[in-house]
Structures are given as C-alpha cells and as structure tokens.
C-alpha positions as CSV (number, residue, x, y, z in Angstrom):
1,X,-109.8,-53.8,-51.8
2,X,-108.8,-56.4,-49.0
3,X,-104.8,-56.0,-50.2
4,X,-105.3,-52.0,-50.4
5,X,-106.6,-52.5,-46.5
6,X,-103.7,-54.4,-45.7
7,X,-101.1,-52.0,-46.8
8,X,-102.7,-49.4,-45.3
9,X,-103.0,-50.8,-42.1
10,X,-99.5,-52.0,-42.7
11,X,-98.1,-48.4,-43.5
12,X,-100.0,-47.4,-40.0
13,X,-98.3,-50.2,-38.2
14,X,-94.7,-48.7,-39.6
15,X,-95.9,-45.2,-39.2
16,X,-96.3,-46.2,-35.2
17,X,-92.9,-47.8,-35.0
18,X,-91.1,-44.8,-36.6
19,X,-93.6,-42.1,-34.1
20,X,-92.4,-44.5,-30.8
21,X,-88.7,-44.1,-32.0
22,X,-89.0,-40.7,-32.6
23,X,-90.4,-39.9,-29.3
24,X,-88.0,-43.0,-27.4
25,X,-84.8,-40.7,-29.4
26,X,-86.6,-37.3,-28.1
27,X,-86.5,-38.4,-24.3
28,X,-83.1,-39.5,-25.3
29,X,-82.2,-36.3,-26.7
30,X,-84.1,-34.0,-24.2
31,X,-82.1,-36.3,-21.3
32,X,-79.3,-35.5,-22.7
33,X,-79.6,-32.0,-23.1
34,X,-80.5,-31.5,-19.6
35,X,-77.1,-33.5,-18.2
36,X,-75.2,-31.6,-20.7
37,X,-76.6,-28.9,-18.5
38,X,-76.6,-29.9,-15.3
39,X,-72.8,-30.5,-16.4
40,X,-72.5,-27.0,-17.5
41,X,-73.9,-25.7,-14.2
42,X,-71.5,-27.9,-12.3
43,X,-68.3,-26.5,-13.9
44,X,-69.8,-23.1,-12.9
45,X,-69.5,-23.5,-10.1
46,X,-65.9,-25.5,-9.9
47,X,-64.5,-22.7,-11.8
48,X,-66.2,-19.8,-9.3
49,X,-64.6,-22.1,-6.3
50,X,-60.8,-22.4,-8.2
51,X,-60.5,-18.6,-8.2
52,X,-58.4,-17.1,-5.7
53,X,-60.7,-14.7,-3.9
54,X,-64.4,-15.6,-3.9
55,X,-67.4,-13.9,-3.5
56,X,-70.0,-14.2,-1.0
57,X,-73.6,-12.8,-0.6
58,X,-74.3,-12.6,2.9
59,X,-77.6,-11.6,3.8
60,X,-77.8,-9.0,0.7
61,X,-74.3,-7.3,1.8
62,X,-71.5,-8.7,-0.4
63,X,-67.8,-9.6,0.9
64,X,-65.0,-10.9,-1.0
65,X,-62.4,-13.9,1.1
66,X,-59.4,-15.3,-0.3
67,X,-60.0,-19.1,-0.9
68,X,-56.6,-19.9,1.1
69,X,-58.1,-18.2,4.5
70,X,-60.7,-20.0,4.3
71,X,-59.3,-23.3,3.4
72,X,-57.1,-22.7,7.0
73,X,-60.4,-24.1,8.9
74,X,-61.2,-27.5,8.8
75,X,-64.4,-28.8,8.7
76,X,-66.3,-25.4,8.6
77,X,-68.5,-24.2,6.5
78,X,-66.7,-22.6,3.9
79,X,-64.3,-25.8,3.7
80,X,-67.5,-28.0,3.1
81,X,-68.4,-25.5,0.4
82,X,-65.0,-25.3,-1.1
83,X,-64.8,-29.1,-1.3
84,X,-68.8,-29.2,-2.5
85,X,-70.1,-30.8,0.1
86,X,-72.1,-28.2,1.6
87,X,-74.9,-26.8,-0.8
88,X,-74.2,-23.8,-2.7
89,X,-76.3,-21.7,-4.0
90,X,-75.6,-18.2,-5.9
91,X,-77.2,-15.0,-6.7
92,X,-77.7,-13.5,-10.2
93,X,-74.5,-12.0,-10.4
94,X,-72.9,-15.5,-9.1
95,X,-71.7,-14.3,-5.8
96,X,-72.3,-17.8,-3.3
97,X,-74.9,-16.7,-1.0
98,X,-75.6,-17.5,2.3
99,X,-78.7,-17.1,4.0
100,X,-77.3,-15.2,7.1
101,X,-76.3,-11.6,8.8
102,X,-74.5,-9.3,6.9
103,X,-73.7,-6.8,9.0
104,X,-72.2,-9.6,11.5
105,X,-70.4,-11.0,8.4
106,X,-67.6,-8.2,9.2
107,X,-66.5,-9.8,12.6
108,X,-66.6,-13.3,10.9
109,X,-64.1,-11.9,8.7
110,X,-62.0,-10.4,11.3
111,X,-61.9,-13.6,13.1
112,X,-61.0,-15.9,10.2
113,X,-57.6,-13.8,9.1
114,X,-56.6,-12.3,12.6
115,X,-58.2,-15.1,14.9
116,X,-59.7,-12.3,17.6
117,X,-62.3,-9.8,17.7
118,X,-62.8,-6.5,19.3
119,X,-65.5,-5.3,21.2
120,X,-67.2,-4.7,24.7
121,X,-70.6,-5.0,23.6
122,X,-72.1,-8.5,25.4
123,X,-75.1,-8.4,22.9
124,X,-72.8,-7.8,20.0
125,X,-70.6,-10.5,21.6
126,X,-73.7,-13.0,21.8
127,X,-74.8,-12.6,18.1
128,X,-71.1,-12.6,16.8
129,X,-70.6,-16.6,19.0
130,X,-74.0,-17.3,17.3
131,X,-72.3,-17.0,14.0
132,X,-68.8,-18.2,14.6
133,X,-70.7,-21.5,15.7
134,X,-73.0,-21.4,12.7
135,X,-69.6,-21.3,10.6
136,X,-67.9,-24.0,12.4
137,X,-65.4,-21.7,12.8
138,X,-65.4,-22.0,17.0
139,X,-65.8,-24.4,19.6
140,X,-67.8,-24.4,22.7
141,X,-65.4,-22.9,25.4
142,X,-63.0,-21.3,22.8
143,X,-61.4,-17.6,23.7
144,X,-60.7,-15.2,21.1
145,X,-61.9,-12.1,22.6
146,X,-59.0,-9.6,22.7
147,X,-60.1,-8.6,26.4
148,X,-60.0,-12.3,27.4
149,X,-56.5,-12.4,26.0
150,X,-55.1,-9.7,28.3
C-alpha cells in the first residue's frame, strides 16, 4: 500500500510539472500571439501612411491629402504622423482621424497646397489661426491672408 502511495503521489508530482509547463508555454503562446498582433496592426498602419494620398477623418467630415503636400511642412502635425511620432488613431473604415473641426479642415487644406486663404470674415479668420497653429503649420506673426498680401 505504502509503494502504491508513493507512485501516486509521484504521478501527482509529474502531473504538476507537466500542468506548470503547459500553462508557462500558454503565456508563451498567448504573448506571442498578441505581438504577432500588435505587429499586424503596426504594418497597418505603415502601409496606410506609404500610399500616395491619405485619408483623414476630421471631426466626422472626411478629406483626402496627398502624402507629398503634406510632407512639405516640417515639424507639423501631419509630418510627425507620417514619420509615427505623433499618435494615430483611425476610424472603422481606417481613415486617420483627428479629433478637430471639419468644416475648418477646408481652409487648412487651402493653406497647405496654395499657402494663402481667402476671406474677410475676422471670426472665421480667428478660428482658421486657431487651427493652422494647432497643425504646426504657422508661426506667430506669419501673413498668409490674401488681403495682407496686397
């Protein structure tokens, strides 16, 4: 009986080995899995931002930009996106959204590919700086009002 004890407490020793390996190569497994992943998810997003023309989501109103416009202004915005270092995040049908005005979003695109805007609105005017500085695309002090040109 003593040697019929033993084995049994010796089969639930090795039983209790094999479980903590089988749960040590589960963690390893489910680890895995999830930088596989996370991996998956990155390359996404490399291969939305190596496209020509992206896709943004601004404020719920969509807009497409060529990559190379964008790429013209150093440290803004889009550059920091374009070189991932400004967080992106994107909606369901993986336009990059962004968390601002849409229906300003139109003068921000006038500016970036003809580098002036029209209009004699000064409240317009005051939301549209708002933006350009949230974009990095202008400086304090910098003209590019068409009137301010004349």
């Amino acid at each position: 009986m003593a040697s019929m004890t033993k084995a049994l407490v010796k089969i639930e020793e090795t039983f209790d080995i094999m479980l903590k390996y089988f749960f040590e190569d589960h963690q390893s497994l489910l680890a895995y899995k999830n930088e596989e992943r996370l991996q998956v998810l990155q390359k996404d997003k490399i291969a939305l931002m190596d496209g020509d023309i992206l896709g943004f989501n601004i404020g719920g109103k969509r807009f497409s930009l060529s990559k190379k416009a964008l790429m013209e202004f150093e440290k803004t915005y889009f550059h920091k996106m374009i070189e991932g270092k400004a967080p992106i995040t994107e909606d369901k049908d993986k336009y990059l959204f962004i968390d601002r005005n849409g229906s300003l979003f139109p003068h921000i695109i006038e500016y970036i590919y003809n580098r002036e805007i029209f209009t004699n609105d000064r409240h317009l005017k005051k939301r549209i700086i708002r933006e350009l500085k949230f974009y990095g695309l202008i400086q304090d002090g910098q003209s590019f009002w068409v009137w301010d040109k004349m």
